[in-house]
MMTF fields as JSON, N, C-alpha, C and O atoms, coordinates in Angstrom:
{
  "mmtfVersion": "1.0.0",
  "mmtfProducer": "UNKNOWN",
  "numBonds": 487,
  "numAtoms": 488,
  "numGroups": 122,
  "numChains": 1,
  "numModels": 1,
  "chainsPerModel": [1],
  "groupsPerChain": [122],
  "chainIdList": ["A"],
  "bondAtomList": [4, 2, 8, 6, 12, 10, 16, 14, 20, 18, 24, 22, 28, 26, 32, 30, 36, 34, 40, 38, 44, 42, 48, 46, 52, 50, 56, 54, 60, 58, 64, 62, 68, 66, 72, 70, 76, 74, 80, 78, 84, 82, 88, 86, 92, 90, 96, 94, 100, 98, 104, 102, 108, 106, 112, 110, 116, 114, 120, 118, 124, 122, 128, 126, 132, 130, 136, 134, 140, 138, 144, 142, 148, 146, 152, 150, 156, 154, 160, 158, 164, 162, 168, 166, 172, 170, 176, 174, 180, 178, 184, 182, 188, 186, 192, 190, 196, 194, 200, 198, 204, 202, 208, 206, 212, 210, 216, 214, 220, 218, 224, 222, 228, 226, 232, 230, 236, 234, 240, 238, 244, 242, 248, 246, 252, 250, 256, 254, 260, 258, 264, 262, 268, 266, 272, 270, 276, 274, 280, 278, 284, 282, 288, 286, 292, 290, 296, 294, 300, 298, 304, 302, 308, 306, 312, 310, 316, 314, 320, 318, 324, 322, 328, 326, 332, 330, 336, 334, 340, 338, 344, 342, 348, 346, 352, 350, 356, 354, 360, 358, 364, 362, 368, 366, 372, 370, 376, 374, 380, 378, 384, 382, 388, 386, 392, 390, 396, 394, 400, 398, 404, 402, 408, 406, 412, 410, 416, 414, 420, 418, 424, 422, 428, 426, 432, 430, 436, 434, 440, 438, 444, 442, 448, 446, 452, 450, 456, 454, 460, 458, 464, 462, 468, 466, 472, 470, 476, 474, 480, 478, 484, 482],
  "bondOrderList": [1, 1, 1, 1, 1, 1, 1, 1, 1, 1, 1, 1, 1, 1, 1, 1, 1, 1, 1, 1, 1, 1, 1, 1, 1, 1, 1, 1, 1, 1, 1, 1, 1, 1, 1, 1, 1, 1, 1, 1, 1, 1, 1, 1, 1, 1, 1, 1, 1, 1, 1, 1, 1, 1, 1, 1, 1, 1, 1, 1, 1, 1, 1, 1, 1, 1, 1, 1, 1, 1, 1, 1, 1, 1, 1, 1, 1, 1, 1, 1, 1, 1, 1, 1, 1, 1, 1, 1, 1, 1, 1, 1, 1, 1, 1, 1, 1, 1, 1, 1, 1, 1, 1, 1, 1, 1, 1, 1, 1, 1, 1, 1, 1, 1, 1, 1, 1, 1, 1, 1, 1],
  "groupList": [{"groupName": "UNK", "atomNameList": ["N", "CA", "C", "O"], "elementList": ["N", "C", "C", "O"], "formalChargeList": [0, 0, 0, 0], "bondAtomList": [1, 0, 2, 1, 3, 2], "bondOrderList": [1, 1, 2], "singleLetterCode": "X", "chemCompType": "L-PEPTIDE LINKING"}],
  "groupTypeList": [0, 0, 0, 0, 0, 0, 0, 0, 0, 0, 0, 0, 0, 0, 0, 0, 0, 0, 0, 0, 0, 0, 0, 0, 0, 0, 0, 0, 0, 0, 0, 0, 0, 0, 0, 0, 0, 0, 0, 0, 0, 0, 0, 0, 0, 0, 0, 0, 0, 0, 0, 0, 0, 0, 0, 0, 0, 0, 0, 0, 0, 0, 0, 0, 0, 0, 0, 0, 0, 0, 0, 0, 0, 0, 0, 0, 0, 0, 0, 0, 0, 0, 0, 0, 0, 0, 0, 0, 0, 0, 0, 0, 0, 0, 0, 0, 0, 0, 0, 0, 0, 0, 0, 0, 0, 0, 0, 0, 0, 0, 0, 0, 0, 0, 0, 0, 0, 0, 0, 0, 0, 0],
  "groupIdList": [1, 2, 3, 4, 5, 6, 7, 8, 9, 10, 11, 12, 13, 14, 15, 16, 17, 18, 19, 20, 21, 22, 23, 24, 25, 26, 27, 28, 29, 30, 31, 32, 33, 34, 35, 36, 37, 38, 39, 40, 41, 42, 43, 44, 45, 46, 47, 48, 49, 50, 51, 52, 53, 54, 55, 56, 57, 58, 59, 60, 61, 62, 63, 64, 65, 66, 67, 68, 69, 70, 71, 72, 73, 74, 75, 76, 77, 78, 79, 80, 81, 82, 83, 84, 85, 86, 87, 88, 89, 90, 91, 92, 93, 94, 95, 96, 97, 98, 99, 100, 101, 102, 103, 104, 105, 106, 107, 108, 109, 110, 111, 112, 113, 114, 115, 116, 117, 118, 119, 120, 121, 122],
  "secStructList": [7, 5, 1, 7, 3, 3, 3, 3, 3, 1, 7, 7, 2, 2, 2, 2, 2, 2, 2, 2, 2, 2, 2, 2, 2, 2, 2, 2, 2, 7, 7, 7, 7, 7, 7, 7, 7, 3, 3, 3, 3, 1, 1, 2, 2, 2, 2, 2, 6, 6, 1, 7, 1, 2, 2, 2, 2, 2, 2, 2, 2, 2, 2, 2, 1, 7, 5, 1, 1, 2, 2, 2, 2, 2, 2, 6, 6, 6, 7, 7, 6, 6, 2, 2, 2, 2, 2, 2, 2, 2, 2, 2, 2, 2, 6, 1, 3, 3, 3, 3, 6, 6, 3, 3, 3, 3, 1, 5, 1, 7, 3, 3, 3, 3, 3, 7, 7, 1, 7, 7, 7, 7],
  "xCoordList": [-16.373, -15.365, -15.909, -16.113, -16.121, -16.621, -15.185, -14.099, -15.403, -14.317, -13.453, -12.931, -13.352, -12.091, -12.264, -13.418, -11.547, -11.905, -10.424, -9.217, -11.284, -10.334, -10.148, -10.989, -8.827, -8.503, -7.923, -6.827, -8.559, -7.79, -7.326, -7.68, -6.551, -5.585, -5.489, -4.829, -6.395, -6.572, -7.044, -6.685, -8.347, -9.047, -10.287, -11.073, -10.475, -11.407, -12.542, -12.834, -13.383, -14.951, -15.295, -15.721, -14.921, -15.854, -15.287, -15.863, -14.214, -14.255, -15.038, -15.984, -14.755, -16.262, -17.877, -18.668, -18.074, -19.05, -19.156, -20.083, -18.518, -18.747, -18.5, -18.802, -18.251, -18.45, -19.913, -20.706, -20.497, -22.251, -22.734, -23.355, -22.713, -23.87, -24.025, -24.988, -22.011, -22.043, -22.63, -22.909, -22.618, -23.353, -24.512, -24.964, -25.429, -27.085, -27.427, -28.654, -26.517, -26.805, -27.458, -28.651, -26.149, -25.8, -27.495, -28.35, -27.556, -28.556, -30.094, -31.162, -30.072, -31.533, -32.003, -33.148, -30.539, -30.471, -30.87, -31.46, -30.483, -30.298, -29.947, -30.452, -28.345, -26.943, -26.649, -26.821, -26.065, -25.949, -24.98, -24.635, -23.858, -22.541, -22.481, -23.447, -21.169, -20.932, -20.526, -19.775, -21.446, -20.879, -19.559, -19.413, -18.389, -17.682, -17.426, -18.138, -16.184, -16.088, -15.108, -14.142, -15.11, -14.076, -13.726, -14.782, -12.951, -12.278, -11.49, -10.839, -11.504, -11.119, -10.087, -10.458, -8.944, -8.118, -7.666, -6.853, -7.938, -7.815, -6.356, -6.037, -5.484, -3.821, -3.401, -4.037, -1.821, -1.049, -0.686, -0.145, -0.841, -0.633, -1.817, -1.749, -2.763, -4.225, -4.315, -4.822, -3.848, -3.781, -2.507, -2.69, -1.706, -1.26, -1.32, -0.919, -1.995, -2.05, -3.175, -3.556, -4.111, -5.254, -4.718, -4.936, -4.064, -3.049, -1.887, -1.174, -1.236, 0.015, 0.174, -0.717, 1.886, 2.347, 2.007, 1.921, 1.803, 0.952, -0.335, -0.713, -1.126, -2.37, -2.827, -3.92, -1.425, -1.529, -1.167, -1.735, -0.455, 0.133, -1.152, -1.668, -1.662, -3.216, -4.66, -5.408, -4.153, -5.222, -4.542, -5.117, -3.484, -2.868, -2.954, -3.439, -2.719, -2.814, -4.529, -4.879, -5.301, -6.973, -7.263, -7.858, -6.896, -7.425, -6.469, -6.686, -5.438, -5.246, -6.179, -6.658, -6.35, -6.741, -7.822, -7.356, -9.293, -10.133, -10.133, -10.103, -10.171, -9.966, -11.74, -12.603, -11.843, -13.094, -13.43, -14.59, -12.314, -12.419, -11.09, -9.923, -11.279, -9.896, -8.971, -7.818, -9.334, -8.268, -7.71, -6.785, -8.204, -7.615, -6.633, -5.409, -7.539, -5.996, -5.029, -3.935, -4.991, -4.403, -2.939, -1.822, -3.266, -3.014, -2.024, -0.85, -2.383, -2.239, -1.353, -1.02, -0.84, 0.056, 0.788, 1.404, 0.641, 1.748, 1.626, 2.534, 0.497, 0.644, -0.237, -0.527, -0.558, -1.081, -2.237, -2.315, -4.103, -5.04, -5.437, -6.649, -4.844, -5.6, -5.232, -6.166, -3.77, -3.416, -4.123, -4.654, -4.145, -4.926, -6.361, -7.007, -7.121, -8.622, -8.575, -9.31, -7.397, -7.62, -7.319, -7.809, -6.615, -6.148, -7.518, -7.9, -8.069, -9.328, -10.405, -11.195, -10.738, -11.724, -11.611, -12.379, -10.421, -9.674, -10.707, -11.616, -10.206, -10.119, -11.681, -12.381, -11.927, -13.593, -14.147, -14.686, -13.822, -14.824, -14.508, -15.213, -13.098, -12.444, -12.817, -12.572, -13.546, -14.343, -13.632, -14.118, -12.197, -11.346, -11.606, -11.187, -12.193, -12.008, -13.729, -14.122, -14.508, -16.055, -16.036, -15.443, -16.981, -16.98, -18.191, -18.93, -18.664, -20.078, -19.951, -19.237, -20.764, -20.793, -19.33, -19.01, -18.248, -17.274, -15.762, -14.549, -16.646, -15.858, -14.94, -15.381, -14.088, -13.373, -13.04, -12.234, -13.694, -12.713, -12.081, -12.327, -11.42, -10.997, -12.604, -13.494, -12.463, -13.678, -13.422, -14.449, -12.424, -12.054, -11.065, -10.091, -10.989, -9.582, -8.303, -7.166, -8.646, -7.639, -7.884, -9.063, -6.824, -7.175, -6.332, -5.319, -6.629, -5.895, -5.918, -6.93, -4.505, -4.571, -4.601, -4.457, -4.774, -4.59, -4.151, -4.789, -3.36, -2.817, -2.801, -2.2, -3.564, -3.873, -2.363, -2.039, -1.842, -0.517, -0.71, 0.076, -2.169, -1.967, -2.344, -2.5, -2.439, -2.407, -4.014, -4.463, -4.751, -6.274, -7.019, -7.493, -7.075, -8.126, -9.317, -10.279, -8.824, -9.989, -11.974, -12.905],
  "yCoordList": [-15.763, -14.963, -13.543, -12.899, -13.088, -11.586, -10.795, -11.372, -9.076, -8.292, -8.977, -10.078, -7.97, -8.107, -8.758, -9.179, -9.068, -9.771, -8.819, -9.063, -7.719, -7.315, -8.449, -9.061, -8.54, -8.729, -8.193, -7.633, -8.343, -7.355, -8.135, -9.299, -7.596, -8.476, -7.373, -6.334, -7.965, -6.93, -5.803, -5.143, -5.62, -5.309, -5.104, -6.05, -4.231, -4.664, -4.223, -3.439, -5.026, -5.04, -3.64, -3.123, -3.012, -1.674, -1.038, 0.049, -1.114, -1.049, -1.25, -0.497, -2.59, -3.753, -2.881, -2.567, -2.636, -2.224, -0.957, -0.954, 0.311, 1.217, 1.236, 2.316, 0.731, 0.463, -0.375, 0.566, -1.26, -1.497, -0.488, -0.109, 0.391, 1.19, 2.667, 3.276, 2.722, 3.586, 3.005, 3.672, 1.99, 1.354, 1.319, 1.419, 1.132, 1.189, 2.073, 2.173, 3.461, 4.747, 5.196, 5.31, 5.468, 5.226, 4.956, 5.807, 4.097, 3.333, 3.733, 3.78, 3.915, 4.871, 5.926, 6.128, 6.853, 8.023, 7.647, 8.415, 6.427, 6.297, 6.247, 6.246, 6.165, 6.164, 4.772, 3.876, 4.642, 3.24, 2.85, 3.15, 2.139, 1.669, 0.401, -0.356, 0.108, -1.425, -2.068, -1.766, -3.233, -4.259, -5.36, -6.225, -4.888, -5.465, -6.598, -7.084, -7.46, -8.736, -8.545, -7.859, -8.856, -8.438, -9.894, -10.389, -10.35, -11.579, -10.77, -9.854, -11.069, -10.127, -11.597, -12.769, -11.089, -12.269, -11.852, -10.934, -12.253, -11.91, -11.259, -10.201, -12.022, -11.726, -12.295, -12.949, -11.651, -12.079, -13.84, -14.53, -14.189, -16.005, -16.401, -17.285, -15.832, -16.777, -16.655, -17.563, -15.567, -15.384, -16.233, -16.641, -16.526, -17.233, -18.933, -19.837, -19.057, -20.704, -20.603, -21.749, -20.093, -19.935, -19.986, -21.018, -19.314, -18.647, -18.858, -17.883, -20.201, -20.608, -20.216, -19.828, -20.32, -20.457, -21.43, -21.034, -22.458, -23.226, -23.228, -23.393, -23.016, -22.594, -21.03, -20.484, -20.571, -19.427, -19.964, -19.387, -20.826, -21.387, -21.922, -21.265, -22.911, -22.851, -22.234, -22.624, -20.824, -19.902, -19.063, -18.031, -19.321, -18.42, -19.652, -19.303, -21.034, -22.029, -21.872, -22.043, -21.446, -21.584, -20.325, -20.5, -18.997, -17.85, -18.254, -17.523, -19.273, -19.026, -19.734, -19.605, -20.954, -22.201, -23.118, -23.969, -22.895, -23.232, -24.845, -25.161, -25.901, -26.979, -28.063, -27.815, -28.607, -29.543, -30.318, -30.458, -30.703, -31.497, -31.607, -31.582, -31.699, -31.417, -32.332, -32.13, -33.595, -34.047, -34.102, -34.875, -33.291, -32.603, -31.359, -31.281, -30.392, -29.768, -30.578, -30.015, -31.485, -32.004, -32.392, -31.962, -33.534, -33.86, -32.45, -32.687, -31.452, -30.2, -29.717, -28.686, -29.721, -28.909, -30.107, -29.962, -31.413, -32.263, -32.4, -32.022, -32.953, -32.588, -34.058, -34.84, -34.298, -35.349, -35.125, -34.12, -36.078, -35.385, -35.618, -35.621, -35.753, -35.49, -34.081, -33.28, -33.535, -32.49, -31.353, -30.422, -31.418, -30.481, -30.748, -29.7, -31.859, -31.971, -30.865, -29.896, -31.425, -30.217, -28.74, -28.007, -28.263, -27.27, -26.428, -25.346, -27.037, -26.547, -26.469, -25.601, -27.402, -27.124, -25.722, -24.783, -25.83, -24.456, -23.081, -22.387, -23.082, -21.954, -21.853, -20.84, -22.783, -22.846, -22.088, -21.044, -22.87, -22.188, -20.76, -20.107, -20.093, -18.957, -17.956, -16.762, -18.54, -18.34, -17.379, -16.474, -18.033, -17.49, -18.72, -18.649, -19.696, -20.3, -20.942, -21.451, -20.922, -21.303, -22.604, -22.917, -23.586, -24.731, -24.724, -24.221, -25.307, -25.498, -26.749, -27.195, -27.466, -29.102, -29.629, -29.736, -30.03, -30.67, -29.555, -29.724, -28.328, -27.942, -26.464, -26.117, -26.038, -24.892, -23.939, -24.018, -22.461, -21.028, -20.426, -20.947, -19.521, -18.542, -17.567, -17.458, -16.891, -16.542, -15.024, -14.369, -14.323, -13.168, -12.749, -13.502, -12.062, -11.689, -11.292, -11.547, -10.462, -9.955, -9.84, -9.567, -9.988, -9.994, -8.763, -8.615, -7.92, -7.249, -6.918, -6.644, -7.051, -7.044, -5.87, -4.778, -6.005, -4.629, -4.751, -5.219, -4.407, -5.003, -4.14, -3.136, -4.194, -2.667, -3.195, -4.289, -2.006, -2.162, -1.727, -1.905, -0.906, -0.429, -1.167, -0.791, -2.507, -3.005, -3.07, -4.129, -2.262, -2.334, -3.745, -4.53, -3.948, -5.267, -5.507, -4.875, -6.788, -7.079, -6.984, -7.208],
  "zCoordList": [-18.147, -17.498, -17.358, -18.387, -16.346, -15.928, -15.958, -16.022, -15.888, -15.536, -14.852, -15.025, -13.841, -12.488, -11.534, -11.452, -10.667, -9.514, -8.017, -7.99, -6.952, -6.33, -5.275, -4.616, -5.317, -3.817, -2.411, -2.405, -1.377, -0.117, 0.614, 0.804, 1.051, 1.975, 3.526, 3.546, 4.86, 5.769, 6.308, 7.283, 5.123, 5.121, 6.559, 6.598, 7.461, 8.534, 8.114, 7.211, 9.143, 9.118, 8.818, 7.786, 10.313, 9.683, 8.592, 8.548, 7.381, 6.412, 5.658, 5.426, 4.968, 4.578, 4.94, 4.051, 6.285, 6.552, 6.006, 5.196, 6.109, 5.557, 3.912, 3.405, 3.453, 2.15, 2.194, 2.209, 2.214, 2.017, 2.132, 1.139, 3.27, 3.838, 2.401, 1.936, 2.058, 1.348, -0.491, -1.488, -0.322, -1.552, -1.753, -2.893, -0.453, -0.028, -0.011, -0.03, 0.042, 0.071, -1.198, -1.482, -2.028, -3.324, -3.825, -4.068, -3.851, -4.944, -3.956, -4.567, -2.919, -2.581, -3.366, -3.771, -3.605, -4.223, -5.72, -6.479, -6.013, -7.431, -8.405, -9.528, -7.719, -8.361, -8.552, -7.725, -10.036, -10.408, -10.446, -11.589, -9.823, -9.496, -9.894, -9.995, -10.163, -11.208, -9.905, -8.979, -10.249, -8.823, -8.995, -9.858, -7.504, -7.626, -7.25, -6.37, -7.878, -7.092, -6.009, -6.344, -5.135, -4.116, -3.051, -2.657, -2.736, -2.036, -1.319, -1.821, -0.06, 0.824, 1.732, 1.794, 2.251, 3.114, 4.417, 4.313, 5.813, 7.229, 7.027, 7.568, 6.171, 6.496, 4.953, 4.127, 4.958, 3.683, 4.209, 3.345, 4.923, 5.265, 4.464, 3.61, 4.705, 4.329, 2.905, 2.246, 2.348, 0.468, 0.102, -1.045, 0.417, -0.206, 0.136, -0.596, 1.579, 1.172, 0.601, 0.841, -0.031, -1.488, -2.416, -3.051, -2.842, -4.055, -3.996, -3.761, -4.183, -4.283, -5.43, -6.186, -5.767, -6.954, -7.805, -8.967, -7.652, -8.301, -8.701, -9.861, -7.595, -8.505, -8.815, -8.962, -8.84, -9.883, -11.116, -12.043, -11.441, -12.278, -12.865, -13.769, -12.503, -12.319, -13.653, -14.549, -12.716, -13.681, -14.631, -14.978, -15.077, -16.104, -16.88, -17.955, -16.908, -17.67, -18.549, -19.717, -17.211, -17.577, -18.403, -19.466, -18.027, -18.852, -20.127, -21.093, -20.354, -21.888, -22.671, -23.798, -21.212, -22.492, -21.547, -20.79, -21.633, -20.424, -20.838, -22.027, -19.72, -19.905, -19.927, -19.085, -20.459, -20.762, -18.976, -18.587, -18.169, -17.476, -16.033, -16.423, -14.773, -14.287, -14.56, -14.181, -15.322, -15.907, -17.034, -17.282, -17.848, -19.255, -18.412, -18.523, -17.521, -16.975, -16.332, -16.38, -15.849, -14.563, -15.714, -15.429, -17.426, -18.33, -18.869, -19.151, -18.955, -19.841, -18.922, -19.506, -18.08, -16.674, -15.943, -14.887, -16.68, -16.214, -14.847, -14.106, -14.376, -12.724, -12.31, -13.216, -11.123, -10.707, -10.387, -9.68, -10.78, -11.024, -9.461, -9.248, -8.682, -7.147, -7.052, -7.003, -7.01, -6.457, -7.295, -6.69, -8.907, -9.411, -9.035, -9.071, -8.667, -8.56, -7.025, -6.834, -6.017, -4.906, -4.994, -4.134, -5.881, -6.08, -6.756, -6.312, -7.738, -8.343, -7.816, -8.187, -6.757, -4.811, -4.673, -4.886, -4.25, -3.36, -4.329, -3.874, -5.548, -6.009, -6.568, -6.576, -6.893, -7.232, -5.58, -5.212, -5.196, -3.533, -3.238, -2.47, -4.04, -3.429, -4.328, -4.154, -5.514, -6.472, -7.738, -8.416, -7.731, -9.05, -10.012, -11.167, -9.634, -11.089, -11.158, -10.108, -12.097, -12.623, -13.225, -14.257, -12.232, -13.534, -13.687, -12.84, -14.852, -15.897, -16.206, -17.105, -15.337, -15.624, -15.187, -14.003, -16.547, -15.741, -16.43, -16.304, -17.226, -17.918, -16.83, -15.735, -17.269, -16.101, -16.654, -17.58, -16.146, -16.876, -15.49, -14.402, -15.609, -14.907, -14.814, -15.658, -13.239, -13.13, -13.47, -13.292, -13.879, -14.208, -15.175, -15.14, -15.804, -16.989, -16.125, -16.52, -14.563, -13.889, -12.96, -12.733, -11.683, -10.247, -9.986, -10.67, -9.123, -8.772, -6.856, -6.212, -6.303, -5.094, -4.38, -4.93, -3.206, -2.055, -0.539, 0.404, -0.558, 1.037, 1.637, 1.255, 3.014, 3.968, 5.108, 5.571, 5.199, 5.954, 7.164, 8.094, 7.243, 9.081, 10.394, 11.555, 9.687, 11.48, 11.581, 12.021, 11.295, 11.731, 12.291, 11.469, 13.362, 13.229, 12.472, 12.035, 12.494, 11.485, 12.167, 11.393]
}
């Protein structure tokens, strides 16, 4: 389990972009900056069919108690092991949750969100 993990919600490119360039800068000079994790989402639709209530439910189950197997969680959260085996896809690929062989943590202690409200295209 690493630090944080940000998330943005609407975030545009040349945002994104000016943040690298100002990171590549940075570290020419020789300035040493902690690298973040950042998951960035086109729109508030697209974060939450990622991040349902359920598989938030999910990773608060995992940062208490990391599971051996997705069917020890699936077992442990009372749920059916297809829907948790898909739910744990999702989030593995979205890269909040780490597996090691067949075992599963949460890929962070805390997520924290950001939702840009002005409309900017992406």
């Amino acid at each position: 389990m690493s630090g944080d993990i940000d998330i943005e919600i609407g975030t545009s490119a040349e945002e994104m972009g000016r943040r690298f360039v100002d990171a590549w800068e940075a570290a020419e000079r020789g300035e040493a900056s902690e690298p973040r994790q950042v998951l960035v989402f086109h729109d508030f639709e697209t974060l939450i069919s990622v991040l349902s209530s359920t598989r938030l439910h999910l990773l608060r189950h995992l940062a208490r108690e990391p599971a051996p197997s997705i069917r020890a969680l699936a077992g442990s959260v009372g749920r059916d092991y297809r829907r948790v085996h898909d739910d744990v896809t999702a989030l593995v690929e979205a890269g909040l949750i780490e597996q090691h062989g067949r075992r599963l943590t949460v890929a962070a202690r805390s997520v924290h969100a950001r939702l840009d409200l002005s409309g900017a295209p992406l």
